[in-house]
N, C-alpha and C positions, 0 to 999 in steps of 0.2 A: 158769548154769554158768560158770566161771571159763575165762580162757583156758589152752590147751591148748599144749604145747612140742613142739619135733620134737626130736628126739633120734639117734642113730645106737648100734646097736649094734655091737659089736667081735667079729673074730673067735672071743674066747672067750664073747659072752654078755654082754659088760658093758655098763653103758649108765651114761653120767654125768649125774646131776642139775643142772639149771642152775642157778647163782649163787644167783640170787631166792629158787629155789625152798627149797633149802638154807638160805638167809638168813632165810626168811620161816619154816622149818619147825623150825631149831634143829638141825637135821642136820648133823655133823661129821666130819669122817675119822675110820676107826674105829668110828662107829655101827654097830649094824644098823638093820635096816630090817623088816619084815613085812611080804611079799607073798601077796595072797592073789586068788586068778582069781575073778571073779562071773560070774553065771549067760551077762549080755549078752557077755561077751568083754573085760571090763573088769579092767584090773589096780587095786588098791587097795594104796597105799602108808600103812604105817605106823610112825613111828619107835620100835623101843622103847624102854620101860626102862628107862636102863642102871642096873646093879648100883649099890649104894653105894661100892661100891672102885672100880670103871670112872671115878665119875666124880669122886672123890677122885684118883685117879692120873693123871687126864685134867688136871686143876688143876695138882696137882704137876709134872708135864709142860710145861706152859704154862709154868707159872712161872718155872721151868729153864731154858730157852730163851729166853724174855724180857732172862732174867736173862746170856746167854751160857753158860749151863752144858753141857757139854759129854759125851758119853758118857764119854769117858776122863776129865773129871774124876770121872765117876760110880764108874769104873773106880779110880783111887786112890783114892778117899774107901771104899772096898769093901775096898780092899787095906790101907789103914790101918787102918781098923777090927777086920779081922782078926787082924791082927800087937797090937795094943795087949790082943785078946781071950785071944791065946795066950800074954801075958808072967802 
């Protein structure tokens, strides 16, 4: 069996996955996660899925940001487009 992390729960429920574990398991902000209770009292973590746009726009995201791209440039580049749509 693997070692085991201690964690702390927050008053709402939350509980944060350590570094490693995230790093070792590909888990990213924004993921979900599937939680599912076993018989012992055991919780089982699982990452899902994600969607083909989830992780296209996960990319695009990334990329953005890397790049310095900015909400508000997001914001004009939406507001231009617009205006070029209605001439």
């Amino acid at each position: 069996m693997e070692r085991g992390n201690m964690v702390r729960v927050s008053s709402k429920g939350q509980v944060v996955l350590p570094k490693r574990l995230r790093d070792r398991t590909g888990i990213r902000e924004g993921d979900y996660v599937f939680v599912q209770e076993l018989d012992d009292g055991v919780l089982l973590l699982e990452k899902s899925a994600a969607s083909s746009l989830a992780t296209i726009a996960a990319e695009l995201r990334d990329k953005a940001r890397s790049q310095g791209f900015t909400r508000e440039d997001l914001r004009q580049a939406i507001e231009k487009a617009r205006r070029a749509r209605q001439r």
